[in-house]
GUSE-791101 format. One record per residue: y negated, x, z negated of N, C-alpha, C in turn. Coordinates in steps of 0.05 Angstrom, whole numbers, plus 5000, padded with zeros to 4 digits. Layout:
N
YXZYXZYXZ...
***
This chain:
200
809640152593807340332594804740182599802540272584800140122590798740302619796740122637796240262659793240152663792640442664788740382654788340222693786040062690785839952710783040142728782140252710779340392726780740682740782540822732783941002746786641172746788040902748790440872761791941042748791841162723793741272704794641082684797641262664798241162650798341222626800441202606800641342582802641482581802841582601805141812595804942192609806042252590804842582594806042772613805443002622806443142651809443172627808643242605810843372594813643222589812842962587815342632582816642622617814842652632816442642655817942862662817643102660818443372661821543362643821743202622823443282609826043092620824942892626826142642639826842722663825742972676826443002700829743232707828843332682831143662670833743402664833243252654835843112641837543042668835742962685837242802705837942992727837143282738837443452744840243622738839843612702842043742689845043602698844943272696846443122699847643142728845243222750846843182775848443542787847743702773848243992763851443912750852543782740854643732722856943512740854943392749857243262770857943392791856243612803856243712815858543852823858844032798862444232791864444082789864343822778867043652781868143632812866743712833867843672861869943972860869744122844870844432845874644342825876544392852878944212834880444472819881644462799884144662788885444692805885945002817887445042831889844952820892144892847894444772847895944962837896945202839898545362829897145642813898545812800897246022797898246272815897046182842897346422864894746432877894546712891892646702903891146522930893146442939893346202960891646002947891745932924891145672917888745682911887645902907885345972898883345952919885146122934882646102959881845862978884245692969884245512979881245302970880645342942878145152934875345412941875645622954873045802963871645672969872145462994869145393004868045122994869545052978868144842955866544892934867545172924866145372909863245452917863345512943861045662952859245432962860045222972858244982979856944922950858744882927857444842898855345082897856345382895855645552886851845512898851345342932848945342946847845042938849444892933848544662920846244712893847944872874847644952847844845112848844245382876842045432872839445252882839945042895838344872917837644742893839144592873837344342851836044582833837344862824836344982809832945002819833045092843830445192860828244932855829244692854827344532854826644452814828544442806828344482780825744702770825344912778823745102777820845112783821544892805819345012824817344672822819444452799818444262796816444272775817544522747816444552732813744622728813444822752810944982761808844812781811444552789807944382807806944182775809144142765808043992735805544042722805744322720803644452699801144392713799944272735797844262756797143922748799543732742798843552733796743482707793843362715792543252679792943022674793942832694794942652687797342482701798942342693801442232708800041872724800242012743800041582758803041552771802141272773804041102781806041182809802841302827804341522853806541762837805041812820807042132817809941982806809541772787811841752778813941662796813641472823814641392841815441672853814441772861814841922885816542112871816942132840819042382820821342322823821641912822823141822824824941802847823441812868824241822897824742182904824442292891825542572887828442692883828942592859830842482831833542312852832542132872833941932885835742062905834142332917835642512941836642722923835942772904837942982889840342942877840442642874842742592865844342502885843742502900846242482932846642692933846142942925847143222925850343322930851043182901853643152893856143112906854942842923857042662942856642942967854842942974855243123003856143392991855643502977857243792967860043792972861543542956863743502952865643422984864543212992864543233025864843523042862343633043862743923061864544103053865044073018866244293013868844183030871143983033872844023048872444003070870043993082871243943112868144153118868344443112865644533127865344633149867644603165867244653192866344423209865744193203866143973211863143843218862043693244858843673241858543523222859943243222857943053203857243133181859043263164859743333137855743473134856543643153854143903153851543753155851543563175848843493192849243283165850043153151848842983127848043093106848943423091847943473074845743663083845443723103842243843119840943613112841543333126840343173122838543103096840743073078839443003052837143233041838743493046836243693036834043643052833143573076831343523083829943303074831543013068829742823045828842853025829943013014828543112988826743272991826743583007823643593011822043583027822543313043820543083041819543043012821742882996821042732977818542892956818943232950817843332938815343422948814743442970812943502995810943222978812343082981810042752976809042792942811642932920809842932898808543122892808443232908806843522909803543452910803843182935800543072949799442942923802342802914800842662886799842662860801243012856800743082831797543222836797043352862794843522867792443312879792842992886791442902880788942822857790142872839789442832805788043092798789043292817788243572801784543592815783043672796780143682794779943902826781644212834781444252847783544302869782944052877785243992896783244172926781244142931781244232954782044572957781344622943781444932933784544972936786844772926789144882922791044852952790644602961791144522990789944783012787644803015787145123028789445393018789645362991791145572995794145492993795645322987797445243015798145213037795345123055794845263084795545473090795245683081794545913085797446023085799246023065802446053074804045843073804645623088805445503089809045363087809845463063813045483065813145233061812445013053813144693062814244623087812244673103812144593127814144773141814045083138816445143152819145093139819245043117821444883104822644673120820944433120821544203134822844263163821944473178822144533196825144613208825844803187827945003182830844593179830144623164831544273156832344113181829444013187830643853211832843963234831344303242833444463263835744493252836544433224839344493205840944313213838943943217840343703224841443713246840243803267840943813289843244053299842444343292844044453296846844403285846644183259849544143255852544053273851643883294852943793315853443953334851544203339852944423360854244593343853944723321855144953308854044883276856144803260854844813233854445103217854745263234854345543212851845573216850345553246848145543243845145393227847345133222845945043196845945063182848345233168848445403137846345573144846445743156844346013163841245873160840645673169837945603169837245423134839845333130838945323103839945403083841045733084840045913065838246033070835945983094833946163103831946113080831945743076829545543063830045703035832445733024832845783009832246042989832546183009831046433004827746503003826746253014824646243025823046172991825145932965823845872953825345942928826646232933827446382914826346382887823946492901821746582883820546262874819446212848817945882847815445962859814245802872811545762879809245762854808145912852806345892831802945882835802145872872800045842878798645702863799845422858798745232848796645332812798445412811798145502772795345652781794445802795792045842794789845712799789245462800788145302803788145132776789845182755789544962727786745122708
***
């Protein structure tokens, strides 16, 4: 990639990263269900036996979907791609694909802290991770102060992060309560964020 030296962009478009971003999304979406095994017999025992692998996928599945969505919609805010945004997509990309491994983990053992308190964990690195390309994409944007104020103003990042860390922690006294707090986030970013889009 060529990289202009007067301001710190490159040659590549919101749209090339966006698509680059769905592939690898799609991909960790797909490894994702391979943790979900054929039941052993055809009884109902056996079935229920893979439920809570099911339903850890089933929350996994909406968690990358949610950011998938909601990546799309901080994209469109991008005019141009730097070197920050691409890093920090990448370092996005990096905690979503540990997804997989901890899904597969909790799903057998979800009563269990570590299991819990590591995939709290990771959801909380990631949004971190997206928290940071969020700074970087709205860096670039002409009205960034304008858009940051109204982020202020409802702040589901920050109580996101929030909700996360008490997920980490509460994993070690009671992991249901860390399920509960992060289907709270979850619900929280049901809907995509589209504050941003009024500001392009």
């Amino acid at each position: 990639m060529v990289k202009h030296s007067d301001d710190n962009h490159i040659n590549l478009s919101p749209a090339r990263l966006e698509a680059f971003s769905d592939a690898v999304l799609a991909i960790i979406i797909t490894i994702s269900v391979l943790a979900i095994r054929i039941p052993s017999a055809p009884t109902l025992e056996s079935i229920l036996a893979i439920v809570p692998v099911f339903i850890v996928y089933a929350i996994s599945f909406q968690m990358v979907g949610t950011y998938w969505n909601n990546h799309h919609h901080l994209l469109r805010a991008a005019k141009h791609i730097s070197s920050g945004v691409m890093w920090s997509n990448l370092y996005l990309l990096f905690w979503l694909s540990i997804i997989p491994i901890t899904t597969a983990w909790l799903g057998e053992n979800y009563l269990s802290h570590l299991p819990a308190a590591l995939y709290a964990f990771v959801l909380l690195m990631a949004a971190l991770a997206y928290t940071l390309l969020q700074w970087q994409v709205l860096e670039h944007n002409e009205n960034k102060d304008m858009v940051h104020e109204e982020l202020k103003r409802r702040p589901k990042g920050i109580a996101s992060l929030v909700c996360y860390i008490l997920a980490v922690l509460a994993a070690f006294y009671n992991p249901l309560i860390s399920y509960a707090l992060i289907a709270l986030v979850s619900l929280l970013w049901f809907i995509p964020d589209k504050r941003i889009e009024k500001f392009i």
